[in-house]
MDAnalysis code that builds the backbone (N, CA, C; Angstrom):
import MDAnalysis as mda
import numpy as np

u = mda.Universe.empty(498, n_residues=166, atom_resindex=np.repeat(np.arange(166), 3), trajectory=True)
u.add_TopologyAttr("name", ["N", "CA", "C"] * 166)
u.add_TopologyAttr("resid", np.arange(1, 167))
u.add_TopologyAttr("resname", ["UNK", "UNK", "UNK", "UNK", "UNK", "UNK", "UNK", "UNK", "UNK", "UNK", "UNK", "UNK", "UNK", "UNK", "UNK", "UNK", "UNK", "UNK", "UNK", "UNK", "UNK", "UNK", "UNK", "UNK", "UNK", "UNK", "UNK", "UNK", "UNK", "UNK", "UNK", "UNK", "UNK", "UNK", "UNK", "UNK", "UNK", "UNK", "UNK", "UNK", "UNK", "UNK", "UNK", "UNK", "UNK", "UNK", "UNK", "UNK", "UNK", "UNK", "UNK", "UNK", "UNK", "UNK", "UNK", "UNK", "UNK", "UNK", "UNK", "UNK", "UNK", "UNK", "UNK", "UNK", "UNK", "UNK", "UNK", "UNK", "UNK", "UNK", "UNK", "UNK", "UNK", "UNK", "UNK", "UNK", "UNK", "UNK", "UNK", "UNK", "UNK", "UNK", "UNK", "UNK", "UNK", "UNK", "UNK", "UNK", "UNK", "UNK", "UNK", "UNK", "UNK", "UNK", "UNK", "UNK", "UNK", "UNK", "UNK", "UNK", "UNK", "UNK", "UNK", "UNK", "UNK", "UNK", "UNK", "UNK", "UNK", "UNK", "UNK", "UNK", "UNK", "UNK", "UNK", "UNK", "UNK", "UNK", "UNK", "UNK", "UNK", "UNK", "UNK", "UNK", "UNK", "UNK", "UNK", "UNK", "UNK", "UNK", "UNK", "UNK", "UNK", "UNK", "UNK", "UNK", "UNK", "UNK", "UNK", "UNK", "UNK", "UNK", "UNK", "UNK", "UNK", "UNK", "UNK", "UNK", "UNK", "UNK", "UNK", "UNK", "UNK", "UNK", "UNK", "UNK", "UNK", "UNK", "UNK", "UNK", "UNK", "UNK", "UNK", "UNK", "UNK", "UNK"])
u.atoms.positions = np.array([
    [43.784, -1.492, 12.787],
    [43.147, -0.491, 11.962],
    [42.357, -1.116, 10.824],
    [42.810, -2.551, 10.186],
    [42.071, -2.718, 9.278],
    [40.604, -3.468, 9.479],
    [41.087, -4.280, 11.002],
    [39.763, -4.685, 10.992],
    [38.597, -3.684, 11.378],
    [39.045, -2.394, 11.670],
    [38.322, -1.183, 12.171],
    [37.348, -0.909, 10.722],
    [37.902, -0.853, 9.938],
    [37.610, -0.199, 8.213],
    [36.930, -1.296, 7.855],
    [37.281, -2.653, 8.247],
    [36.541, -3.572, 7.812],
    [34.955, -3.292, 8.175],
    [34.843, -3.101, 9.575],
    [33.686, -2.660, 10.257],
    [32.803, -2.059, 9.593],
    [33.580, -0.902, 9.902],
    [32.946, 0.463, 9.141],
    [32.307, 0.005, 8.006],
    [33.049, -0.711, 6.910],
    [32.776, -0.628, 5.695],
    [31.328, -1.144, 5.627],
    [31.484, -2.915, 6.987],
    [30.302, -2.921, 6.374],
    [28.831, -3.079, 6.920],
    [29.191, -1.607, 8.297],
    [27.950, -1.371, 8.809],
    [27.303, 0.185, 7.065],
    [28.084, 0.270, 6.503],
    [27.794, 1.251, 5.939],
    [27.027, 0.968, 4.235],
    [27.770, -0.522, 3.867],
    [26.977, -1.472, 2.883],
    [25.644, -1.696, 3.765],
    [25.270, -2.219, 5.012],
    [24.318, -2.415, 5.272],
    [23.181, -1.518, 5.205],
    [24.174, -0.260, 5.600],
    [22.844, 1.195, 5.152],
    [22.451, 1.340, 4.256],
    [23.335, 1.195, 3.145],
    [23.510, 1.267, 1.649],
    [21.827, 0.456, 1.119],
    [22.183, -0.800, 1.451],
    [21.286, -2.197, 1.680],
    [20.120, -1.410, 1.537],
    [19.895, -1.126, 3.123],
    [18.550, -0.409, 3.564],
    [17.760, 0.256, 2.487],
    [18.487, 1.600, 2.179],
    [18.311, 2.859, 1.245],
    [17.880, 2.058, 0.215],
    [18.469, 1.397, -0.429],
    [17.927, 0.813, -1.628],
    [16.650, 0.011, -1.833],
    [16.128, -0.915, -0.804],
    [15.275, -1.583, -0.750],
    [13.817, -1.297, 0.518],
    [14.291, 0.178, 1.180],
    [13.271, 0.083, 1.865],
    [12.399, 1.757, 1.459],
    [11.509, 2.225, 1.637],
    [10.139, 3.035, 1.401],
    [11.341, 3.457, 2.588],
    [10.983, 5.001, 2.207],
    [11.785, 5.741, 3.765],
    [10.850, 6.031, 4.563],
    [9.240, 6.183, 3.840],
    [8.200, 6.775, 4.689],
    [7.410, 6.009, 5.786],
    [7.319, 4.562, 5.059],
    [6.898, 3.421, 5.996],
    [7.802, 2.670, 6.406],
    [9.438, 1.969, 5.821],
    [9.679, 1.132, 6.362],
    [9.860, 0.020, 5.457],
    [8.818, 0.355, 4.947],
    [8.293, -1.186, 4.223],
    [9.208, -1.450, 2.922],
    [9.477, -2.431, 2.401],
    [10.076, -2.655, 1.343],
    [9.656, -2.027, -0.037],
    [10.676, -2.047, -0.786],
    [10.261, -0.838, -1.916],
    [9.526, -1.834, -3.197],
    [9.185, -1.142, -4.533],
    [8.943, -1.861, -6.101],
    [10.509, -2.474, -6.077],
    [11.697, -1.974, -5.928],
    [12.607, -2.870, -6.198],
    [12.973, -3.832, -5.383],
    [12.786, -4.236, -4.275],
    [12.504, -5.137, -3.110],
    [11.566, -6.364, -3.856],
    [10.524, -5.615, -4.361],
    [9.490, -6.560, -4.711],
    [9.331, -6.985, -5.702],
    [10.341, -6.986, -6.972],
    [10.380, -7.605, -7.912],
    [11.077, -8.612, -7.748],
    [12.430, -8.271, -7.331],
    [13.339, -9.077, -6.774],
    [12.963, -10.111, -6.005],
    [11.799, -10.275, -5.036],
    [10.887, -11.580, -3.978],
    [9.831, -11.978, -5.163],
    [9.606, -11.090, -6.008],
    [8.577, -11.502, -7.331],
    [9.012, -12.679, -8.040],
    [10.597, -12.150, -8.447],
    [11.065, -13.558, -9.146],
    [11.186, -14.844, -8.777],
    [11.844, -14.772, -7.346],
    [11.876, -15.614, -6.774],
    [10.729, -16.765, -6.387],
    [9.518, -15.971, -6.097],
    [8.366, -16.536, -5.456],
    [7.886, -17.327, -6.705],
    [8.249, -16.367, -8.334],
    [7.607, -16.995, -9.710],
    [8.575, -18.296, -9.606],
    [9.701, -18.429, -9.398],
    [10.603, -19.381, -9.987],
    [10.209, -20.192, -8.963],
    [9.586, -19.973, -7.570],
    [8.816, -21.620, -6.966],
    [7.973, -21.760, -7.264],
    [6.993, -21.411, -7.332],
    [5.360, -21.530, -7.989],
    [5.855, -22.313, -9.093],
    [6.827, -22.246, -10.173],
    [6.909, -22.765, -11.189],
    [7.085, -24.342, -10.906],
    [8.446, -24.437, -9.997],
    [9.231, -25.721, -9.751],
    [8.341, -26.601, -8.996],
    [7.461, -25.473, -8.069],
    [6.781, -26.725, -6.819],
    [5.282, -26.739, -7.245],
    [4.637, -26.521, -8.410],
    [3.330, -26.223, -9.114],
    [2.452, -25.749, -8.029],
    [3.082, -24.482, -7.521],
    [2.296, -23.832, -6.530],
    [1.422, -22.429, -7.199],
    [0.454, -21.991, -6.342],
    [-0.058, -20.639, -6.550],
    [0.075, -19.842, -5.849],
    [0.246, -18.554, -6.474],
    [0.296, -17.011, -5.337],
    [-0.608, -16.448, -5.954],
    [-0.910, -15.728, -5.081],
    [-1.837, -14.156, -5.357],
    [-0.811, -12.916, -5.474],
    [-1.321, -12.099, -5.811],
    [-0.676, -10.233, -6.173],
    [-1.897, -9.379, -6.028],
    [-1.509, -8.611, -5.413],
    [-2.843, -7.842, -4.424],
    [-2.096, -6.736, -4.674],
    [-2.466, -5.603, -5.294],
    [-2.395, -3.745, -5.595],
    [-3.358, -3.370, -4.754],
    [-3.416, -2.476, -4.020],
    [-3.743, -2.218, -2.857],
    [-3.698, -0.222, -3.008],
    [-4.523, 0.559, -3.196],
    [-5.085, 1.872, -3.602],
    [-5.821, 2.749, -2.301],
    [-4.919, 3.775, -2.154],
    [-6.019, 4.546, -1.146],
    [-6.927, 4.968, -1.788],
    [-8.260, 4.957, -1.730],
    [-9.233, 6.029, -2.310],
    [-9.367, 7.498, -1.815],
    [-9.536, 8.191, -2.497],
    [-9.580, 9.832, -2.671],
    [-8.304, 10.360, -1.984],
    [-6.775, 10.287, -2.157],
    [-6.319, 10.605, -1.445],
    [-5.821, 11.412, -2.024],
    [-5.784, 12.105, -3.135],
    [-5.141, 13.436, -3.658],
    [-5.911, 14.308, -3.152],
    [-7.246, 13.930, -2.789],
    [-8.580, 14.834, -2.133],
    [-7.657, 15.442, -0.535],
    [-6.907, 14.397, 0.134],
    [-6.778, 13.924, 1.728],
    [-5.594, 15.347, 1.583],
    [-4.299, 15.335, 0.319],
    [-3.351, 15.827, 0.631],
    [-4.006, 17.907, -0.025],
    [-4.634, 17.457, -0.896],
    [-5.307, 18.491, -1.233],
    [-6.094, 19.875, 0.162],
    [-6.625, 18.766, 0.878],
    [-7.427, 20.072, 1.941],
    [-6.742, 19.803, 2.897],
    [-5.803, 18.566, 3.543],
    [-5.661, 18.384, 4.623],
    [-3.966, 18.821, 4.439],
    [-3.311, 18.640, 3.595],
    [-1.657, 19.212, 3.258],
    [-1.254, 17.433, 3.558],
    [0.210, 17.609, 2.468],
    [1.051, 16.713, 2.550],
    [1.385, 15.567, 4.173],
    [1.848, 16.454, 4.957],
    [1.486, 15.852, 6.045],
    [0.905, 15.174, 6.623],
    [-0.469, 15.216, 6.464],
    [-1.823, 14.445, 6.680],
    [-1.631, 12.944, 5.983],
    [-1.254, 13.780, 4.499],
    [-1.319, 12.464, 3.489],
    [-0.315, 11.673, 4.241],
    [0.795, 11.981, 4.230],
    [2.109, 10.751, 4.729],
    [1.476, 10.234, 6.240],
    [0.845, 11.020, 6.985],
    [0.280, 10.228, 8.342],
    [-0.458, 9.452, 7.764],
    [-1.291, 9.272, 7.010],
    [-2.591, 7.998, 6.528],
    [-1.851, 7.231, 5.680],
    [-0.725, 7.394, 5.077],
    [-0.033, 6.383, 4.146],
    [0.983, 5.399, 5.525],
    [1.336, 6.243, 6.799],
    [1.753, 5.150, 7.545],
    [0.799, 4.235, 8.005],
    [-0.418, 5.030, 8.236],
    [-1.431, 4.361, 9.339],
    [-1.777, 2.994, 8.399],
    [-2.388, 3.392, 6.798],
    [-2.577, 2.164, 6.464],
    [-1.291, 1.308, 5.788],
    [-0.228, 1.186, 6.527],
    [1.231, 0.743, 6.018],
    [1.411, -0.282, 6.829],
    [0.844, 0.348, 8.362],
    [0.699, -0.591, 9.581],
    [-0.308, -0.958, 9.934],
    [-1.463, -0.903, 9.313],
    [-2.776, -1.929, 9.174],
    [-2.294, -2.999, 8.642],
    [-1.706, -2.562, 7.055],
    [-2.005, -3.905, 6.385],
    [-0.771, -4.624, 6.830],
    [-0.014, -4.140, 7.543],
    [1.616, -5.369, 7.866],
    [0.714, -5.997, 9.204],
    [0.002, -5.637, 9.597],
    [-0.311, -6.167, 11.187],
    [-1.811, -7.210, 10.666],
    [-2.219, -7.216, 9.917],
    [-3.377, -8.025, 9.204],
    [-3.411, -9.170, 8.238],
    [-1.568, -8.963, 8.238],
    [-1.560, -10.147, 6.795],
    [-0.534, -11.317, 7.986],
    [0.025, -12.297, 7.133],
    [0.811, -13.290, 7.429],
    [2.249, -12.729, 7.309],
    [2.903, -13.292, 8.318],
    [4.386, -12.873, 8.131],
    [5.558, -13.019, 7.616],
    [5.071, -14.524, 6.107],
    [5.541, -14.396, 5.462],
    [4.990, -14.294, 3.960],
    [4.282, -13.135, 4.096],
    [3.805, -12.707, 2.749],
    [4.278, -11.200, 2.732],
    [4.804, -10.894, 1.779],
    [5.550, -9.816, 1.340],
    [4.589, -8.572, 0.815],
    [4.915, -7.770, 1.703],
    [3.625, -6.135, 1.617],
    [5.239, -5.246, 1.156],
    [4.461, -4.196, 0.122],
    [5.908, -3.370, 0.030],
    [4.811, -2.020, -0.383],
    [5.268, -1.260, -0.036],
    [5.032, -0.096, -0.831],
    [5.267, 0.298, -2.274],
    [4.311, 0.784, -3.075],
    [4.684, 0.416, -4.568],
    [4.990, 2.072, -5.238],
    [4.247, 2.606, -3.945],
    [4.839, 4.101, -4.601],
    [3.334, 5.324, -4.256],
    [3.653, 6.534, -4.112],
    [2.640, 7.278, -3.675],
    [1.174, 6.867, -2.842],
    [0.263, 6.321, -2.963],
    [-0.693, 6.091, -2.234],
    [-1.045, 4.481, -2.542],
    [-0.317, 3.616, -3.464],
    [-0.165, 2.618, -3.801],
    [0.163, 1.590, -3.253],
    [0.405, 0.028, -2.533],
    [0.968, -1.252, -1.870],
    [0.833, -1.566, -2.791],
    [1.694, -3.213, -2.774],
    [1.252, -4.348, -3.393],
    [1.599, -5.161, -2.354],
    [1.157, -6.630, -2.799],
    [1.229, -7.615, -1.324],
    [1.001, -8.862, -2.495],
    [2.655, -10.051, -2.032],
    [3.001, -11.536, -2.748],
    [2.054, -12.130, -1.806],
    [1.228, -12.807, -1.397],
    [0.662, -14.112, -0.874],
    [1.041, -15.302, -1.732],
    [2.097, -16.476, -1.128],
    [2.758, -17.371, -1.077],
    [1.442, -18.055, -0.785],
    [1.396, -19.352, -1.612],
    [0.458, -20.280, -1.876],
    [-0.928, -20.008, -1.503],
    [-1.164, -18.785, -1.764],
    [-2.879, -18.502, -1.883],
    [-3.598, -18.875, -3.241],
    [-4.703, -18.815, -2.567],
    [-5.590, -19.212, -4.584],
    [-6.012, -17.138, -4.245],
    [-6.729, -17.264, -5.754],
    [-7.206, -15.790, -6.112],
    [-8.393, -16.267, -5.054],
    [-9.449, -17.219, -5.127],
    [-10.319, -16.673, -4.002],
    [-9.608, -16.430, -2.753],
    [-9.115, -16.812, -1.960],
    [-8.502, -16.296, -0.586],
    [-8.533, -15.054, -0.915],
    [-7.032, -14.782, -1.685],
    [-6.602, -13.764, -1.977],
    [-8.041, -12.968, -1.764],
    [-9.240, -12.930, -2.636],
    [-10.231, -11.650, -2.339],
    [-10.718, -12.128, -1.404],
    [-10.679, -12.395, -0.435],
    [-11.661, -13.125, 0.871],
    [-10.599, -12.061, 1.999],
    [-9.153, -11.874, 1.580],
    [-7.970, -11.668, 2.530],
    [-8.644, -9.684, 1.787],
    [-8.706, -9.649, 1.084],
    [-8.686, -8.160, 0.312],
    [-10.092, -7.629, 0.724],
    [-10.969, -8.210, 1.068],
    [-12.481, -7.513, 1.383],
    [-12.278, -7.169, 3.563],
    [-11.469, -8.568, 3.983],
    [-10.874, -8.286, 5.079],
    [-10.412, -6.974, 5.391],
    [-8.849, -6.874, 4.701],
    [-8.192, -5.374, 4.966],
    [-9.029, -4.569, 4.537],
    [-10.364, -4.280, 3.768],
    [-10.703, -3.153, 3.434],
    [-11.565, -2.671, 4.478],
    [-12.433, -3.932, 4.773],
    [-13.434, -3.971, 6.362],
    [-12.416, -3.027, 7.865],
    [-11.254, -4.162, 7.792],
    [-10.437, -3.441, 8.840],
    [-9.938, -2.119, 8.875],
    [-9.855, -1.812, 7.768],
    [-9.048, -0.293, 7.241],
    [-9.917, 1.046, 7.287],
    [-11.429, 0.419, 7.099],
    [-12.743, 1.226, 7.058],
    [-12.980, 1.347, 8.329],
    [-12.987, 0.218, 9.440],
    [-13.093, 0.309, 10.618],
    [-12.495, 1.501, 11.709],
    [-10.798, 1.444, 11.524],
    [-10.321, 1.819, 12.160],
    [-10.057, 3.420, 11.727],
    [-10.577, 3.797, 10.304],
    [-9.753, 4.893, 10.361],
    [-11.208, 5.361, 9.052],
    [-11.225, 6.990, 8.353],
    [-11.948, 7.747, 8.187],
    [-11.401, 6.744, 5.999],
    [-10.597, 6.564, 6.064],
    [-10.099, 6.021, 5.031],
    [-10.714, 4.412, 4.447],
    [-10.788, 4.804, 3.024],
    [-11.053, 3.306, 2.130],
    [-9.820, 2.900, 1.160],
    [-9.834, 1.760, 0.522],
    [-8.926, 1.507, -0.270],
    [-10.207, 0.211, -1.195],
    [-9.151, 0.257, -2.438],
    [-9.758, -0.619, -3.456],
    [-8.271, -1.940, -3.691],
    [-9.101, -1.835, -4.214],
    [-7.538, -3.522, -4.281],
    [-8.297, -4.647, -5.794],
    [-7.084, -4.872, -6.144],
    [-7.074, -5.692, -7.779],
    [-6.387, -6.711, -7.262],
    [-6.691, -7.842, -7.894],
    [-6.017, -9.234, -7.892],
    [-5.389, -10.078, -8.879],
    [-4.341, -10.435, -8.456],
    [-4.483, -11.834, -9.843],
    [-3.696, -12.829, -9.287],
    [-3.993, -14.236, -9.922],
    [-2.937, -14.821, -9.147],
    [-2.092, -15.616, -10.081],
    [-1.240, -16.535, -10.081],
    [-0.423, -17.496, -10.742],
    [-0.644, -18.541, -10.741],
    [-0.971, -19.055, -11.529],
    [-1.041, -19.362, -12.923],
    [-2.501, -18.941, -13.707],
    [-3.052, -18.842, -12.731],
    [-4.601, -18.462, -13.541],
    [-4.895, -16.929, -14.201],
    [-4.151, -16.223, -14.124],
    [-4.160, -14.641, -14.447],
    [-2.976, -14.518, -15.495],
    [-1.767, -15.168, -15.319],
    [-0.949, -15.377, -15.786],
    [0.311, -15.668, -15.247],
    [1.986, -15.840, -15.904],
    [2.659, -16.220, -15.594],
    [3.788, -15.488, -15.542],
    [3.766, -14.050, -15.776],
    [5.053, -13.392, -15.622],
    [5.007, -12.043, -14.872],
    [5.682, -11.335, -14.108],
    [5.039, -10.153, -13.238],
    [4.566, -9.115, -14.285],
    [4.734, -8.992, -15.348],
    [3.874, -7.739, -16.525],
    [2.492, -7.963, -16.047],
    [2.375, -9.415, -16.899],
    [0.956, -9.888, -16.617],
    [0.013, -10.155, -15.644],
    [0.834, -10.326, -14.764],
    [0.118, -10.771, -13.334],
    [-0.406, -9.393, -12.471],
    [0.382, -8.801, -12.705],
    [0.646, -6.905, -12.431],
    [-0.547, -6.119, -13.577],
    [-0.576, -5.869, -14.452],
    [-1.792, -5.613, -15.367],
    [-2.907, -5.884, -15.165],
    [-3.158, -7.159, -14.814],
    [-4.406, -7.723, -14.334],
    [-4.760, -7.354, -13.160],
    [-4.369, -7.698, -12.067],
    [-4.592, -7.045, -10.613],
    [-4.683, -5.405, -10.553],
    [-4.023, -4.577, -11.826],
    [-4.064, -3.204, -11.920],
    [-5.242, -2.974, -12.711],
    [-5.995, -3.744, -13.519],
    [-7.297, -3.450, -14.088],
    [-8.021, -3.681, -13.256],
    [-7.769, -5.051, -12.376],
    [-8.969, -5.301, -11.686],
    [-9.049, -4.074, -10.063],
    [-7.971, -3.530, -9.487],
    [-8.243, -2.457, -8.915],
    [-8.635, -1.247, -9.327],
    [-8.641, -1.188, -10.610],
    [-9.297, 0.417, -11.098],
    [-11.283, -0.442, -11.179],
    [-11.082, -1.496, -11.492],
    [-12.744, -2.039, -11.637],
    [-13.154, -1.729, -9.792],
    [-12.390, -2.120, -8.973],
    [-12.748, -1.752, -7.835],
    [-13.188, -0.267, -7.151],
    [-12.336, 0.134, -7.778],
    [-12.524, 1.763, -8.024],
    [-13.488, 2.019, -8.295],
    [-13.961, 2.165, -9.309],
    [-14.872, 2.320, -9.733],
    [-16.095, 2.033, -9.182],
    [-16.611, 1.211, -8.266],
    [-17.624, 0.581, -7.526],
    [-17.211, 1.230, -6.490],
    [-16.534, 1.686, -5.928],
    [-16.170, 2.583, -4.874],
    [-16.875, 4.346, -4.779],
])
């Protein structure tokens, strides 16, 4: 019996697990998922004098999408481009959902140019395949700055500048 409960217990931490760190709508890992790979990724960049990129990642007009088309619609185009951008990037660079029509995406030893070379990519592909655009902000580490406030601020100005040209 106890190793039964043992079981149980901890197919049910594992759900637990899940719930906590994953987007229920895509799958994808959550803002708390991604701070948590944030630190981590900062504390190598630091030790191994490496660079990452941070990519915010924006549907355009999509309060417009849930507005005429209903909620529904919206969550179908928040999967579609959920599984663009996981099927377009590298598999070990960390895409999470950041919240309502929002991503962000760690690229592990990119410079900021890649990084926008990788960001004009998904927008080409995303425009391609589907009636939808997105804007996207960058920054990377060490050149933008060195702590996720900062690195996060910057890539969030520089996607509303994208916006805007949109």
């Amino acid at each position: 019996m106890k190793e039964h409960s043992k079981e149980y217990l901890k197919k049910k931490i594992r759900k637990l697990e899940k719930l906590v760190i994953k987007d229920e709508l895509t799958n994808l890992p959550n803002l708390r998922y991604f701070k948590y790979i944030f630190a981590k990724e900062l504390h190598r960049a630091k030790r191994f004098k490496n660079s990452f990129s941070l990519m915010l990642i924006d549907i355009n007009k999509f309060k417009e999408v849930n507005d005429k088309k209903g909620h529904l619609e919206g969550d179908r185009i928040i999967k579609i481009v959920a599984k663009l951008l996981s099927e377009n990037i590298r598999k070990y660079d960390i895409l999470c959902r950041y919240g309502g029509d929002e991503f962000v995406i760690l690229f592990p030893r990119v410079s900021k140019n890649i990084a926008q070379i990788i960001g004009e990519e998904l927008k080409n592909d995303i425009k391609k395949m589907t009636f939808i655009t997105i804007s996207i902000g960058i920054s990377s580490y060490s050149e933008d700055g060195k702590s996720f406030k900062t690195l996060f601020n910057k890539a969030d100005k520089n996607m509303y500048k994208d916006k805007k040209g949109n």
